[in-house]
VMD Tcl script that draws the C-alpha trace (Angstrom):
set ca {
  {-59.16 -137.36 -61.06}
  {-55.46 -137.30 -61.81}
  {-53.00 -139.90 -62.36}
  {-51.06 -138.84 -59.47}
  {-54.81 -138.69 -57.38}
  {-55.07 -142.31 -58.21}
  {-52.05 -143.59 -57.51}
  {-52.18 -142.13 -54.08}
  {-55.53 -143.84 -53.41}
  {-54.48 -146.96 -54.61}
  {-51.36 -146.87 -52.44}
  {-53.23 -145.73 -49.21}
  {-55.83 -148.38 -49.57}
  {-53.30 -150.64 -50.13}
  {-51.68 -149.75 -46.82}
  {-55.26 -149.44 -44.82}
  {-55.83 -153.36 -46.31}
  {-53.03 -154.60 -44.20}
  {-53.01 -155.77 -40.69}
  {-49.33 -155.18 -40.42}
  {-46.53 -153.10 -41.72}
  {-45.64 -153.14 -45.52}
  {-42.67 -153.14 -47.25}
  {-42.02 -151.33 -50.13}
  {-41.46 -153.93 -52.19}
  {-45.04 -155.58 -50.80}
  {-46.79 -151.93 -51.80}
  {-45.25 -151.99 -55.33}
  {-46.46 -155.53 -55.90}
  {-49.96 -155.10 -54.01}
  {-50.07 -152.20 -56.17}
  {-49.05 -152.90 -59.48}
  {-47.80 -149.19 -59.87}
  {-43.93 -148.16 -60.62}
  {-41.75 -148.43 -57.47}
  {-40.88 -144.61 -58.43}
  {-44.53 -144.05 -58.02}
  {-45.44 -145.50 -54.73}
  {-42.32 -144.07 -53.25}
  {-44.11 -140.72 -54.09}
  {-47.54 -141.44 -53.16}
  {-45.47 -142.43 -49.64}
  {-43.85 -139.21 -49.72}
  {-47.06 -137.31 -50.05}
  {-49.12 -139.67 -47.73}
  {-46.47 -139.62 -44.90}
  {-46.26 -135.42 -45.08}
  {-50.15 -135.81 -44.37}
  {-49.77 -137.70 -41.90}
  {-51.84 -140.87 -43.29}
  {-48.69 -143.18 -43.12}
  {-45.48 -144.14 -40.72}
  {-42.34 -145.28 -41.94}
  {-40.95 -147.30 -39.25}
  {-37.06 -147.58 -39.41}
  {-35.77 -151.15 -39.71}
  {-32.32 -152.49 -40.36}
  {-30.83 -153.56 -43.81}
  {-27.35 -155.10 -44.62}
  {-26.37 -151.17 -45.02}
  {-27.93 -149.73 -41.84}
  {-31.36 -148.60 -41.27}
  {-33.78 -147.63 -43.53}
  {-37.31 -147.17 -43.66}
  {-38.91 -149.98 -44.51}
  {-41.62 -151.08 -42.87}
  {-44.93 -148.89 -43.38}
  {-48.54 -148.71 -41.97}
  {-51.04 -147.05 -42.36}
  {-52.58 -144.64 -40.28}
  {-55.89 -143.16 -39.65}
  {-56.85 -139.27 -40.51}
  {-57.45 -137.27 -37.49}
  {-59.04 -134.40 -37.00}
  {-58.44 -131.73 -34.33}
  {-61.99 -132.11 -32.77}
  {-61.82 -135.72 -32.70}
  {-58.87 -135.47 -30.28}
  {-59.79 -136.69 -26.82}
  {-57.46 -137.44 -24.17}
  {-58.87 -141.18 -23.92}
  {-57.94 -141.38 -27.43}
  {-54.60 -139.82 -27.44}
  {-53.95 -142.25 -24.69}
  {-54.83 -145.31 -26.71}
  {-52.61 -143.72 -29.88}
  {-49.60 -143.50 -27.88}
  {-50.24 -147.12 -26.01}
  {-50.76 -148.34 -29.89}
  {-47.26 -146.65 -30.89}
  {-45.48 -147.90 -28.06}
  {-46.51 -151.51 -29.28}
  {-45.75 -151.16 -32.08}
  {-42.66 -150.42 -31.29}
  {-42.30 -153.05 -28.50}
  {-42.85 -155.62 -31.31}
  {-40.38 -153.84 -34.14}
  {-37.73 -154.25 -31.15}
  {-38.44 -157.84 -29.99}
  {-38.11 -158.88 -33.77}
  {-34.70 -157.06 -34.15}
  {-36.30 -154.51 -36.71}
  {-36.31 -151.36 -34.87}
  {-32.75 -149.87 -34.38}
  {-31.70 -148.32 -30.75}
  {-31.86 -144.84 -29.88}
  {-28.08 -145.20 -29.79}
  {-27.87 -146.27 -33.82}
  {-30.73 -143.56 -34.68}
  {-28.59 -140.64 -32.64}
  {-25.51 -141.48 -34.41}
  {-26.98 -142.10 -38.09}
  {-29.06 -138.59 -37.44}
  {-25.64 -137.51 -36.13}
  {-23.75 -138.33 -39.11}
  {-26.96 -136.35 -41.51}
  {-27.23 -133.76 -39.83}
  {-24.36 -132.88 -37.26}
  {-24.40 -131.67 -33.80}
  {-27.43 -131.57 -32.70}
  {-27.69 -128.50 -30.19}
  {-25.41 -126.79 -33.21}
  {-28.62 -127.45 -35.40}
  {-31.17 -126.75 -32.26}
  {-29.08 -122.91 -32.29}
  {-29.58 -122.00 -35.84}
  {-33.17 -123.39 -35.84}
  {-34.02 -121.36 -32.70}
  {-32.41 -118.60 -34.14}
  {-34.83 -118.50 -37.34}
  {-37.38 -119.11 -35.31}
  {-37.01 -116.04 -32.75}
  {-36.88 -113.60 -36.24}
  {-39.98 -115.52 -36.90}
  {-41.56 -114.87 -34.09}
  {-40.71 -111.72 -33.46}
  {-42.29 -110.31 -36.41}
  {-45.99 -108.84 -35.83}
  {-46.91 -110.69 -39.40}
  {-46.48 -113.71 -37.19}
  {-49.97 -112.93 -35.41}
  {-51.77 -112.99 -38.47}
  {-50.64 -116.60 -39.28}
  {-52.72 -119.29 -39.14}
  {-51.49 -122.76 -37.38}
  {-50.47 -124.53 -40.48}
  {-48.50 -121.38 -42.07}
  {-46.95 -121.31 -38.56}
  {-46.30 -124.89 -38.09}
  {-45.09 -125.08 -41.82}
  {-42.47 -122.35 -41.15}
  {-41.44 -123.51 -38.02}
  {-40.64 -126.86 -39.73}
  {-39.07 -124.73 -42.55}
  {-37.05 -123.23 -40.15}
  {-36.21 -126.83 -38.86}
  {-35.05 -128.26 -42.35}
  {-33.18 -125.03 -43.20}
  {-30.92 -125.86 -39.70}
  {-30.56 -129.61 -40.57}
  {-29.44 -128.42 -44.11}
  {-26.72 -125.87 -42.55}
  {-25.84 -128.07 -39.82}
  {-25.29 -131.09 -42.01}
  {-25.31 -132.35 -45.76}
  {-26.56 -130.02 -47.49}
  {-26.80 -132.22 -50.08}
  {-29.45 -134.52 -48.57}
  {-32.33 -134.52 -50.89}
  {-34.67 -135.75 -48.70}
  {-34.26 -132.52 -46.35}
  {-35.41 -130.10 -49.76}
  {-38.07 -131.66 -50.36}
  {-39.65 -131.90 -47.16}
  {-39.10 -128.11 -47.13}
  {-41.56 -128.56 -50.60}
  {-43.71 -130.80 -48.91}
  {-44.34 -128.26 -45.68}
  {-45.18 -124.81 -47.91}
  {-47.27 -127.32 -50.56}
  {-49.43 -128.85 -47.79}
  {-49.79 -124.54 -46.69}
  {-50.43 -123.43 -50.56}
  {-52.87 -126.30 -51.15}
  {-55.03 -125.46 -48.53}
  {-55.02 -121.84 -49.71}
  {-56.17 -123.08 -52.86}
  {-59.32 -125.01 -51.09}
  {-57.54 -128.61 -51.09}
  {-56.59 -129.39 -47.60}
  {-54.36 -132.62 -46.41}
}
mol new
graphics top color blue
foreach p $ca { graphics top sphere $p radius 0.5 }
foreach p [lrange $ca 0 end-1] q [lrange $ca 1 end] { graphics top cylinder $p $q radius 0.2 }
display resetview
């Protein structure tokens, strides 16, 4: 197993230990790894889906703090019973974040999203745009869901980046993140 393979299990059973959200600092010391290194593994569990980062506010505006740990799901485990419990979960979840003045309003979030990554029905236009050349292709048939899904979020990224700072790191490599997760399962290692 690799270094990196390690550190990601440590950090995710870290994060399944707890009750309640982590923050970073709580993961690197739970940890012991390299704050550098769990904010990686984070990275990589969060693009599979394994963790949320729930935006809380710091003496410089929000920032994602707070992080739990969620469960894999597979497709066929879906049920609507379950989906219903999931969202009833999230929504307390973010009933408490609110009550304890850690989640921001939808007001703060539109504006600091705003400010990243401009007009939003600017960015919706250039996203749709790539997407109707996407779609209109007959190569997009022979996609599967996740090449499909990881384009479309491609596609999503590239109108964030166009629309806004283009110099937002965190926007690149997501774009990384979405073709990896595609390339890896290709390659027999699925997320």
């Amino acid at each position: 197993m690799s270094d990196d393979a390690k550190a990601l299990g440590v950090v995710a059973d870290v994060l399944e230990a707890s009750t309640e959200g982590l923050f970073l600092h709580q993961v690197v010391d739970k940890s012991g790894l390299l704050e550098d290194t769990v904010k990686h593994c984070l990275r990589s569990l969060a693009g599979q889906g394994r963790v949320e980062m729930i935006p809380t506010r710091g003496r410089w505006g929000n920032r994602y703090a707070a992080i739990t740990s969620t469960k894999p799901v597979t497709p066929a485990a879906i049920t609507a019973e379950g989906a219903a419990k999931a969202v009833a979960a999230l929504g307390e979840n973010l009933r408490r974040c609110v009550e304890a003045g850690l989640a921001p309003t939808i007001v703060d979030t539109l504006e600091e999203r705003g400010q990243r990554y401009g007009k939003f029905t600017t960015h919706a236009a250039i996203t749709q745009s790539l997407k109707q050349v996407m779609y209109s292709h007959e190569g997009w048939g022979r996609l599967a869901d996740d090449q499909k899904e990881s384009l479309e979020m491609v596609a999503h990224k590239i109108g964030r980046i166009l629309n806004g700072d283009p110099d937002y790191d965190d926007s690149w490599v997501d774009i990384a993140g979405y073709t990896t997760l595609v390339a890896d399962r290709l390659r027999g290692v699925e997320r």
